[in-house]
Each structure stands twice: as C-alpha cells, then as structure tokens.
TORPA-4810 file (N, C-alpha, C, O; in nm, 3 decimals):
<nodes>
NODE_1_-7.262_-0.942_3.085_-7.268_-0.870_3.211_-7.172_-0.935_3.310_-7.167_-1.055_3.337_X
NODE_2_-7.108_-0.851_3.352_-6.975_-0.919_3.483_-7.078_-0.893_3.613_-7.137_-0.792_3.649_X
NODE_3_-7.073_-0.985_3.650_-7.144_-0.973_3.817_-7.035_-0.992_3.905_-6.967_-1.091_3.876_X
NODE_4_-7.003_-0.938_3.987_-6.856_-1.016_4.119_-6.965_-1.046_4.213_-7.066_-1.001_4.266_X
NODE_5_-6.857_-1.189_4.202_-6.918_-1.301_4.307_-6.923_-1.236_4.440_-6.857_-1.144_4.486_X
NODE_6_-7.049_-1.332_4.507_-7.039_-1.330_4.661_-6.929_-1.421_4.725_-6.913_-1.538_4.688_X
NODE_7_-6.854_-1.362_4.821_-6.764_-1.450_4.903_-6.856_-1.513_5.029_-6.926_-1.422_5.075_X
NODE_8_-6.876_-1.629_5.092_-6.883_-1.682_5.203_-6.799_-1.790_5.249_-6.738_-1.878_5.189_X
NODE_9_-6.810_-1.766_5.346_-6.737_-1.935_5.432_-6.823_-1.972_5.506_-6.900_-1.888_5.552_X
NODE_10_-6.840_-2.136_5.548_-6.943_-2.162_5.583_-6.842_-2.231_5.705_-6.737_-2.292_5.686_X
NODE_11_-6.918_-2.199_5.851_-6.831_-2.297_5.912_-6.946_-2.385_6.020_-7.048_-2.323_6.051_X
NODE_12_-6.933_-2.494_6.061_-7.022_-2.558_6.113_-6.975_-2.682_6.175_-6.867_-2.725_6.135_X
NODE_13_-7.047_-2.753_6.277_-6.988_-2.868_6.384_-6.976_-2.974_6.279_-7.017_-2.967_6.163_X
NODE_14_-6.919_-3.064_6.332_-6.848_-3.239_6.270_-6.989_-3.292_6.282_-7.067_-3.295_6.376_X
NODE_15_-6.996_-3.326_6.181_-7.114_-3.429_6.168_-7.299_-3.375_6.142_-7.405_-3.429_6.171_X
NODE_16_-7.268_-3.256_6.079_-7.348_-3.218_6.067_-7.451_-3.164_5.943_-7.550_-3.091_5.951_X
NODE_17_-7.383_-3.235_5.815_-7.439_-3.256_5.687_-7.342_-3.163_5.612_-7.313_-3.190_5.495_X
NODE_18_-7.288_-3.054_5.675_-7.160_-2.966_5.625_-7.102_-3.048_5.459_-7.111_-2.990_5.350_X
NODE_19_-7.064_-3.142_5.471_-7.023_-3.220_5.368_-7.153_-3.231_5.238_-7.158_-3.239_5.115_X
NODE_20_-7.211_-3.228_5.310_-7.348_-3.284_5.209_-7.381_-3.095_5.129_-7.384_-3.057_5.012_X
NODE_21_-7.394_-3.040_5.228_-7.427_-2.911_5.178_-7.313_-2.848_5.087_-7.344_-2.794_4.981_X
NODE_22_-7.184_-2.856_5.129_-7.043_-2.873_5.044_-7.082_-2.945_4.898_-7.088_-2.866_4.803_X
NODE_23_-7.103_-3.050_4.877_-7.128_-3.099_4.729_-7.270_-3.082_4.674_-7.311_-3.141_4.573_X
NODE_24_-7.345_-2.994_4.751_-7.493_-2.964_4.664_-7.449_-2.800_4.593_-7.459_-2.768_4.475_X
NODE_25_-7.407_-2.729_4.691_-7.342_-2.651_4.685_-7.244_-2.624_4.528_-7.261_-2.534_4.446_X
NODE_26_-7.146_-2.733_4.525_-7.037_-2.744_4.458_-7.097_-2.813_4.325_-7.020_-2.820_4.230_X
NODE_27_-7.238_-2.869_4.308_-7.315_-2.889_4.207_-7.371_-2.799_4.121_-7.421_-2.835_4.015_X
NODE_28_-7.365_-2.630_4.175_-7.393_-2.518_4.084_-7.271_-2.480_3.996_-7.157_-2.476_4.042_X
NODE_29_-7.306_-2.451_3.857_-7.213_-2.404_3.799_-7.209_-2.220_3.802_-7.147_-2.143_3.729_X
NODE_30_-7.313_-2.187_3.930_-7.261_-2.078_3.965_-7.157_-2.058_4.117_-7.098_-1.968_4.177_X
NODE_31_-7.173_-2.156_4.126_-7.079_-2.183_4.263_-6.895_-2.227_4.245_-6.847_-2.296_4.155_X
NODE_32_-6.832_-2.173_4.340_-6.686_-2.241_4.287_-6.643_-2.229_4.454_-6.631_-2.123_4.514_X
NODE_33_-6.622_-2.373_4.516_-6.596_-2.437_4.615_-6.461_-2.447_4.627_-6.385_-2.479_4.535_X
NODE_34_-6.415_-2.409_4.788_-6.277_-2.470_4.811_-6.308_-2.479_4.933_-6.330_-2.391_5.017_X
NODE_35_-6.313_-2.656_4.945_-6.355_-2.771_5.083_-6.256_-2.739_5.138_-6.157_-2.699_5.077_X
NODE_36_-6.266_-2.752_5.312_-6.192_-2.746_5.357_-6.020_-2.709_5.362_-5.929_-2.791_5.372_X
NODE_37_-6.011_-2.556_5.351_-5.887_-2.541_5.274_-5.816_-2.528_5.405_-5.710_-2.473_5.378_X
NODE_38_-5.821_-2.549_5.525_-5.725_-2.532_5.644_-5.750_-2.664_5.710_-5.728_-2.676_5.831_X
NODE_39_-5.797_-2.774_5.631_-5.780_-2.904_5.682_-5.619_-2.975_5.665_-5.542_-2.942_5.575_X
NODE_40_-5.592_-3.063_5.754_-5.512_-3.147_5.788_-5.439_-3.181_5.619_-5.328_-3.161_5.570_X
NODE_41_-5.553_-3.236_5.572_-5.550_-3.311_5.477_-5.558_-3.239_5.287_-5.551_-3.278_5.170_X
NODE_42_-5.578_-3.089_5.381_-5.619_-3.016_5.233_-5.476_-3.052_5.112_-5.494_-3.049_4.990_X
NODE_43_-5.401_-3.069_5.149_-5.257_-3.040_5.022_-5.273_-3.229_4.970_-5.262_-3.259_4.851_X
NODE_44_-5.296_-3.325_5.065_-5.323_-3.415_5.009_-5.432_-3.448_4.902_-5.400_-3.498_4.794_X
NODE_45_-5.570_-3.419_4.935_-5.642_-3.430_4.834_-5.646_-3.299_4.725_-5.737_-3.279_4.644_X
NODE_46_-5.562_-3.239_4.738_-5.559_-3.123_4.631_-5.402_-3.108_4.606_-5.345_-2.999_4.611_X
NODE_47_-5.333_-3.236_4.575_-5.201_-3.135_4.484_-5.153_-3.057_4.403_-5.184_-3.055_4.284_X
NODE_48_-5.087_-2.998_4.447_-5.025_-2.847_4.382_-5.097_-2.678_4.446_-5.091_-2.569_4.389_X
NODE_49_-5.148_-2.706_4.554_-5.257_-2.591_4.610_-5.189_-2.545_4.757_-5.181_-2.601_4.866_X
NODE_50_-5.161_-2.466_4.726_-5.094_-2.415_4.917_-5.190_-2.489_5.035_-5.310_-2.516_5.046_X
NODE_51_-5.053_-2.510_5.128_-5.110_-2.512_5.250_-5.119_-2.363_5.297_-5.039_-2.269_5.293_X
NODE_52_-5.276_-2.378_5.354_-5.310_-2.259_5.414_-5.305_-2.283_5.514_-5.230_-2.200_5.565_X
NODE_53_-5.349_-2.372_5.611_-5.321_-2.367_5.753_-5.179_-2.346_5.793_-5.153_-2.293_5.901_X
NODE_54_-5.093_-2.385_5.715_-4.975_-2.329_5.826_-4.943_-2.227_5.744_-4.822_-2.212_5.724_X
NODE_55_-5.023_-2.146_5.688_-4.968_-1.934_5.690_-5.074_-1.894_5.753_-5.117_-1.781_5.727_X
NODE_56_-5.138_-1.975_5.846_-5.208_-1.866_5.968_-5.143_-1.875_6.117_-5.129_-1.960_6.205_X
NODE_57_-5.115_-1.753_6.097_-5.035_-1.771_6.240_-5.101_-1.620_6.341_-5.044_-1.584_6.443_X
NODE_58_-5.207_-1.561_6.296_-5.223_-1.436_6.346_-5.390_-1.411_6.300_-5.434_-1.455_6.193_X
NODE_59_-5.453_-1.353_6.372_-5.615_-1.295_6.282_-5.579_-1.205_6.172_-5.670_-1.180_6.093_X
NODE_60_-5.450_-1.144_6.149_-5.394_-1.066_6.050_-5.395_-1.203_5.873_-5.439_-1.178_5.760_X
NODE_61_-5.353_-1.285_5.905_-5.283_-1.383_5.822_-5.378_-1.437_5.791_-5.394_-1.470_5.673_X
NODE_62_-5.462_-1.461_5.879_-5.641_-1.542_5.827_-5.684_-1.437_5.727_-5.672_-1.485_5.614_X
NODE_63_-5.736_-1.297_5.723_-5.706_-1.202_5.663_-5.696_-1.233_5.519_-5.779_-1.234_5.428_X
NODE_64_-5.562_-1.260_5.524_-5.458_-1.260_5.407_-5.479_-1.364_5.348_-5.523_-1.353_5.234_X
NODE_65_-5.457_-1.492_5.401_-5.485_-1.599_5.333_-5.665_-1.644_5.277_-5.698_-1.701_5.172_X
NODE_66_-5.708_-1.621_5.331_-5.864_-1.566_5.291_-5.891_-1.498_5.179_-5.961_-1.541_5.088_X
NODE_67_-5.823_-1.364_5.182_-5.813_-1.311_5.037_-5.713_-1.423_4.913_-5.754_-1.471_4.808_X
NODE_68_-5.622_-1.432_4.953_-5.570_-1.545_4.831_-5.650_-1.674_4.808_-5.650_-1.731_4.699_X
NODE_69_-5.712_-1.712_4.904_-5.800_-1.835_4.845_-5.917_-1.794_4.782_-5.978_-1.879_4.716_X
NODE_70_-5.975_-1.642_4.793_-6.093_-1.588_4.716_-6.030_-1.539_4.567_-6.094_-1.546_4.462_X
NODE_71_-5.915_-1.496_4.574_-5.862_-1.482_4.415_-5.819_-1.537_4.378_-5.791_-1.517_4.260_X
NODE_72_-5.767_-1.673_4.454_-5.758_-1.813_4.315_-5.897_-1.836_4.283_-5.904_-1.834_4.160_X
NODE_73_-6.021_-1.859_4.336_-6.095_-1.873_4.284_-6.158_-1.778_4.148_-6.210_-1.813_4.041_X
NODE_74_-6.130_-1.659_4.202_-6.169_-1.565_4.053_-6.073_-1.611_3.970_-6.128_-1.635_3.863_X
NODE_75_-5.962_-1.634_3.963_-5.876_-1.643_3.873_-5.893_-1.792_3.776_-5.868_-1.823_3.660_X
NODE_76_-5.944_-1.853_3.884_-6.033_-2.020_3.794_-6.148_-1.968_3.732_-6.159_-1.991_3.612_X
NODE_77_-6.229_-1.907_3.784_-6.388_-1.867_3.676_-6.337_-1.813_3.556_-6.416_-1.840_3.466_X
NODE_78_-6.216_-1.732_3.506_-6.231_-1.669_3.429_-6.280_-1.543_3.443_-6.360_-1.493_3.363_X
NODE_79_-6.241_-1.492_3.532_-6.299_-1.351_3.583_-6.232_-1.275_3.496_-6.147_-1.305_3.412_X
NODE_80_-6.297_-1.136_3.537_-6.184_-0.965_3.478_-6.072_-0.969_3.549_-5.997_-0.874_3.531_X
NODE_81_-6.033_-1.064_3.638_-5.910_-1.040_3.663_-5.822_-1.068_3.555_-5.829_-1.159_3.471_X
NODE_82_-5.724_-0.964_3.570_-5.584_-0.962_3.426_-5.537_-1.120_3.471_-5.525_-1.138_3.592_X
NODE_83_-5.508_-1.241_3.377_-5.453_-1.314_3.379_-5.296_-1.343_3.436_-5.263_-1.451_3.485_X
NODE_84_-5.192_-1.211_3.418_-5.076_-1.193_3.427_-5.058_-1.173_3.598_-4.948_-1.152_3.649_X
NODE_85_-5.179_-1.184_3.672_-5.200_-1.154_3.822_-5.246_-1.313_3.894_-5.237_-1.367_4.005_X
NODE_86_-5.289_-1.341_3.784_-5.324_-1.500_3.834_-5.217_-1.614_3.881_-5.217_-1.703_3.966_X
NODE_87_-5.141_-1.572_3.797_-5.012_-1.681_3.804_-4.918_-1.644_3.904_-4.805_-1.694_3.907_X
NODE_88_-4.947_-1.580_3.965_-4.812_-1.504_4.087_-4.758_-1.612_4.155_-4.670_-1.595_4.239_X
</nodes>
C-alpha cells in the first residue's frame, strides 16, 4: 500500500526542546527529518545539500524551496516518485 506522506514544519522559540523533539521525531522510521534546513550552518553539517536560505528571497521562493526540500525527501524514502526526477 503507498500512503503519501504528511508534510509539516515545525517552527518554535530557541531553547525550547525543538531539538529534543527534532531527534525523537527523527527516531521513527516513519519519519524523514530535514533539521534546520535555512540555518546558518545547514550546508556545513550536511555536505552536498543546497543552501536553502539564500534561494529565499520572496514568500514566492519559500514556496518553492519548500517544495524541493519535500521532494528530496520523497525521493530518499523510495517513494513512487520516477527515479529519473530525483536526480535533477
């Protein structure tokens, strides 16, 4: 049975277990996490992964880049997505 995933983003103040809920979270193998992907630091602890913060330049582009960080993730599960779409 193919189920399509739920998308959320979770956003929440500094210091507020966010992190903790991030790796309980990221402990389901029905879950597929991408921490902080418009952090400072995202391309450092993740090489080879776009910077997304600097292709937002508009509420249009958040948008956009939002959708590409939800279909790399299908494209890691092994989804019905055609493989030949993954690699773009």
């Amino acid at each position: 049975m193919n189920k399509r995933a739920a998308k959320f983003i979770l956003f929440a103040h500094a210091r507020s277990g966010s992190s903790s809920l991030a790796w309980l979270l990221d402990a389901s193998k029905d879950v597929d996490l991408v921490f902080e992907p418009f952090s400072d630091n995202f391309t450092k602890y993740n090489p080879g992964k776009p910077d997304y913060a600097s292709r937002v330049s508009s509420p249009e582009t958040v948008d956009a880049v939002l959708d590409d960080i939800f279909f790399g993730v299908q494209c890691s599960q092994g989804s019905d997505v055609p493989q030949e779409y993954c690699n773009l």
